[in-house]
C-alpha positions in Angstrom: 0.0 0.0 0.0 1.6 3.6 -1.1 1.8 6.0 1.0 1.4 9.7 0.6 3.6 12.0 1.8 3.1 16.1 2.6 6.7 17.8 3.0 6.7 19.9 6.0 10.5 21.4 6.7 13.3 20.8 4.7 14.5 17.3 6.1 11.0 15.9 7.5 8.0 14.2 5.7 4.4 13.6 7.3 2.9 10.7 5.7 -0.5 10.2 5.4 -0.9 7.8 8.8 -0.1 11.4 10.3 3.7 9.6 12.0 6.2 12.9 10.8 9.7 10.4 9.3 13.0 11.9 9.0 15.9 10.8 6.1 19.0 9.2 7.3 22.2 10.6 5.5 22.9 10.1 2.5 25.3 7.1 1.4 24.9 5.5 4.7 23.5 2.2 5.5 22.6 2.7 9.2 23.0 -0.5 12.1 19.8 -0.4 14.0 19.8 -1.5 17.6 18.2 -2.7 20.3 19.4 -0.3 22.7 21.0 3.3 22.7 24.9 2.4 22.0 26.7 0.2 19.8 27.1 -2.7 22.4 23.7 -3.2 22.1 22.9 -6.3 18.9 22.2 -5.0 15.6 18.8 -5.8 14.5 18.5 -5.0 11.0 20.4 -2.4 9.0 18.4 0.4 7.2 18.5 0.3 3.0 20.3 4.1 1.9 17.7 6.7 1.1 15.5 5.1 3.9 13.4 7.6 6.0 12.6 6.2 9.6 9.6 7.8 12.1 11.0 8.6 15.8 8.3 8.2 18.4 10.7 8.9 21.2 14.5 9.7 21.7 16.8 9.0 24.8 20.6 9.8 25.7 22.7 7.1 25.3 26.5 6.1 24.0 27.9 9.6 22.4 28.9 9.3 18.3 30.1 11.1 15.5 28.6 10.7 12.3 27.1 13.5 9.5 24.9 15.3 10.9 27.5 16.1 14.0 28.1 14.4 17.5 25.4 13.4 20.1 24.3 11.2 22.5 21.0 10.9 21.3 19.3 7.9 20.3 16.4 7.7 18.0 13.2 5.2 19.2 12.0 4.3 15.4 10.4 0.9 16.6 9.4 -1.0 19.5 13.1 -1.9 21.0 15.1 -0.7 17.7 17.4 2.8 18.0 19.7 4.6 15.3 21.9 7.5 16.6 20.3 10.9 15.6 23.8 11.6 14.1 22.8 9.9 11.3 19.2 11.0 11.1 18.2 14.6 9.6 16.2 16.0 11.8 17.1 19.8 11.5 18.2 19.9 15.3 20.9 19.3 17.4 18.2 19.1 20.1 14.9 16.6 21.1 12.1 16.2 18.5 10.0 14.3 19.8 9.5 12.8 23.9 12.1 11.3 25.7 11.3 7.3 26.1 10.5 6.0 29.5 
């Protein structure tokens, strides 16, 4: 089923289930975890030009990647986090809840 999608900002779509998803960087094929660091297991790794939903972000290991260094972890599934240094979300801040 195809999905429509409504650009809002320059990195971030709203798709038509009303969940705003944010691009990963380009040229990277992003490990996504089961916790917020990289000694968490990989779960699956995300295709390039993928854009992924965060329902909820919490601190966690610090990294470096293209869009700068943070400890931020993105929540884009139930128990699977990327590090928002890979996601576009046009802030170096929170954008959406912390997880509990």
């Amino acid at each position: 089923m195809a999905m429509e999608e409504i650009v809002t900002t320059e990195s971030a779509t709203i798709a038509s289930d009303g969940v705003t998803r944010y691009p990963i960087a380009p040229g990277y094929r992003v490990n996504v975890r089961r916790g917020p660091g990289t000694k968490y297991g990989i779960v699956r790794t995300l295709p390039y030009g993928m854009s992924v939903p965060v329902y909820c972000q919490k601190p966690g290991e610090w990294i470096a990647g293209p869009y700068g260094t943070t400890n931020l972890w993105d929540n884009i599934a139930d128990g699977e986090f990327v590090s928002d240094a890979y996601v576009k979300t046009g802030s170096d801040g929170y954008v959406a809840p912390r997880c509990d």
